[in-house]
N, C-alpha and C positions, 0 to 999 in steps of 0.2 A: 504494500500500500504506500500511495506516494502522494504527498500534499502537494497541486500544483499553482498553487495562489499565494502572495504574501497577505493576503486580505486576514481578516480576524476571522476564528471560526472556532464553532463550539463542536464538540461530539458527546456521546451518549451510550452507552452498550451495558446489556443484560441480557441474560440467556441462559437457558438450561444446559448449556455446556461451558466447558474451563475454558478463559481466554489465555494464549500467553503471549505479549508481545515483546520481539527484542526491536526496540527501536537504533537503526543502526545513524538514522543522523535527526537529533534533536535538538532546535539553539531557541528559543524565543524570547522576546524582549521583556513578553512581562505574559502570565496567566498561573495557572495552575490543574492538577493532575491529583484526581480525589479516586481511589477505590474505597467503596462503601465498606466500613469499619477500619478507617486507618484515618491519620489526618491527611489531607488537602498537602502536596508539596509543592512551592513556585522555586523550585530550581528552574535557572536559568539554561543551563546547558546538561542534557539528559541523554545525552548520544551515548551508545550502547549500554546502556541501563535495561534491564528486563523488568516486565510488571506480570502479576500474574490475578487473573481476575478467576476466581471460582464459581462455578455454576449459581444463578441467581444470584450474586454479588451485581452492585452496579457498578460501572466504570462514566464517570465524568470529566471534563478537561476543556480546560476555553484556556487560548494561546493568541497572543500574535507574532506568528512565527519571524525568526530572522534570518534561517535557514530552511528552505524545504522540509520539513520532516518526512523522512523514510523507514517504514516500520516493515518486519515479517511477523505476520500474525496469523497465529495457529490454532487451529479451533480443535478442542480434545471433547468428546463425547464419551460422557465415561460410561456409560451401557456400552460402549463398542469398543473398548480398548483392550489390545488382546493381551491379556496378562491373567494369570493365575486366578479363578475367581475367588480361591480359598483367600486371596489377600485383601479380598475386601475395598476393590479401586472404586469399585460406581458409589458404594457408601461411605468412603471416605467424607471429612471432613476440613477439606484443603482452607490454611489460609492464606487472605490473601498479602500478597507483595508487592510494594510499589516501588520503582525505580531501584532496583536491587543489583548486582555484579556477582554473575556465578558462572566461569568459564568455562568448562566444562558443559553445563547447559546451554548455553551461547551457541559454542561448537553442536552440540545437539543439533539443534536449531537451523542454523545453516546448513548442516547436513543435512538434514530430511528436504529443504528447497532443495537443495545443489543437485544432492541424487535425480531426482525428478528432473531438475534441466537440465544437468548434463547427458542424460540417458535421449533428452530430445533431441539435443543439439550432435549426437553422434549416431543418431538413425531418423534423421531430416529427409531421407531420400526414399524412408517406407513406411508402412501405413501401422500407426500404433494403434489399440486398441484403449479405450480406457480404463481394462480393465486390469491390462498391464501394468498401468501407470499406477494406478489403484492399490496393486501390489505392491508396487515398490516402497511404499512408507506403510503399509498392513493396512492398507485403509478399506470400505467397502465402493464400491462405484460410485453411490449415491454421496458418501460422506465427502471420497475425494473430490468429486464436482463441487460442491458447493464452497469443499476449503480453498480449493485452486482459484473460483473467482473471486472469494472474498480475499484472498493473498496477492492476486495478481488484477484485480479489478478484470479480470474476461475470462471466457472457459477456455479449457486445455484446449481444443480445436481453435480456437480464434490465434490463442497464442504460436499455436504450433504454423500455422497457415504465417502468420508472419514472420516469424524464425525463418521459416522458407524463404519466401520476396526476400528478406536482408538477402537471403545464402544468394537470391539469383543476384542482387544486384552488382553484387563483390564478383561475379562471374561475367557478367556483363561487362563487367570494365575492361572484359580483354576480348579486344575487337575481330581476333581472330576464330571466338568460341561460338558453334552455331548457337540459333536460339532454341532449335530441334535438345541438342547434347543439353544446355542449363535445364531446359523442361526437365529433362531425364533427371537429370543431376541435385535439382531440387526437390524432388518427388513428388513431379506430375505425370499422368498419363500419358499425355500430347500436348502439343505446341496449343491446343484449342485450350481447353483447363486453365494450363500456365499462363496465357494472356489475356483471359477473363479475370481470372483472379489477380494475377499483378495487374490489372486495369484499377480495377474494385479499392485493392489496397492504397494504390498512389496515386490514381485519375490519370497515370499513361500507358501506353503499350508497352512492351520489351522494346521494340527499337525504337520508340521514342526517346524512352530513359536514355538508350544509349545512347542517340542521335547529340542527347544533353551535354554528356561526359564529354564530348570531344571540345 
């Protein structure tokens, strides 16, 4: 999730599931960052700080920001987490934590993203399944769609479909590459597909973009 305004703004979150966010860049000039039963914190500068919001907790915060804030935010459903049931995770009594440094967790954290996009970004050329993806953090199909676009603001197919158009454009730039071969090489069908959809994505054809570059 990524703020793309210096403008003032408020947020708000509750939910039947555990929030956790590692906020990787946070500066703002002046507000504050309340999870329900802790005090309100107005630190100024919260970059890689994690907060951990437990199920039905509320999470509140009005900022104006100085810096974009960039956050990964991981949505934990504790009926579905696959762990030992003798351990009592879904009845736990998690609390919560604001603006806290646990690296180890951190690292967690970027892991379960990175797996996920790196596993795209090195099979760009064929056709994933969601429920692949789904696997790869133990998540169920339904759970992981919903965390993917609340983490990346779009669904894995929107995101994936553009990872592609970047891959073609960086191929594009070498004048001598058909537009036939980048189709292939992106993971399109045909040349029909691939310049529908890089049309959709940018507003130009393949040889338009290229016509650009020169």
């Amino acid at each position: 999730m990524q703020i793309i305004s210096h403008e003032h703004f408020e947020y708000s979150f509750k939910q039947q599931r555990h929030l956790l966010i590692a906020v990787e860049q946070g500066v703002r000039y002046d507000g504050e960052t309340l999870v329900e039963g802790l005090p309100a914190s107005t630190v100024h500068n919260y970059s890689h700080k994690l907060i951990l919001v437990p199920a039905g907790r509320r999470l509140f915060g009005t900022q104006n920001p100085r810096l974009l804030t960039r956050s990964i935010c991981l949505y934990i459903d504790p009926q579905t987490v696959p762990v030992d049931p003798d351990l009592g995770f879904a009845a736990a009594d998690l609390q919560p934590r604001l603006l806290f440094e646990d690296s180890s967790l951190w690292q967690t954290v970027l892991k379960q993203q990175r797996r996920v996009i790196d596993f795209m970004e090195e099979h760009l050329a064929e056709a994933i399944s969601l429920n692949v993806l789904a696997d790869l953090v133990r998540l169920s199909p339904y759970h992981f769609l919903r965390s993917f676009k609340q983490s990346f603001g779009e669904p894995p197919h929107r995101y994936y479909t553009v990872r592609r158009i970047e891959r073609a454009k960086a191929l594009l730039a070498n004048p001598r590459a058909s537009i036939t071969g980048i189709a292939i090489d992106a993971g399109f069908g045909g040349t029909s597909a691939f310049s529908a959809t890089f049309h959709r994505i940018t507003g130009q054809t393949p040889s338009d973009y290229r016509r650009s570059l020169e």
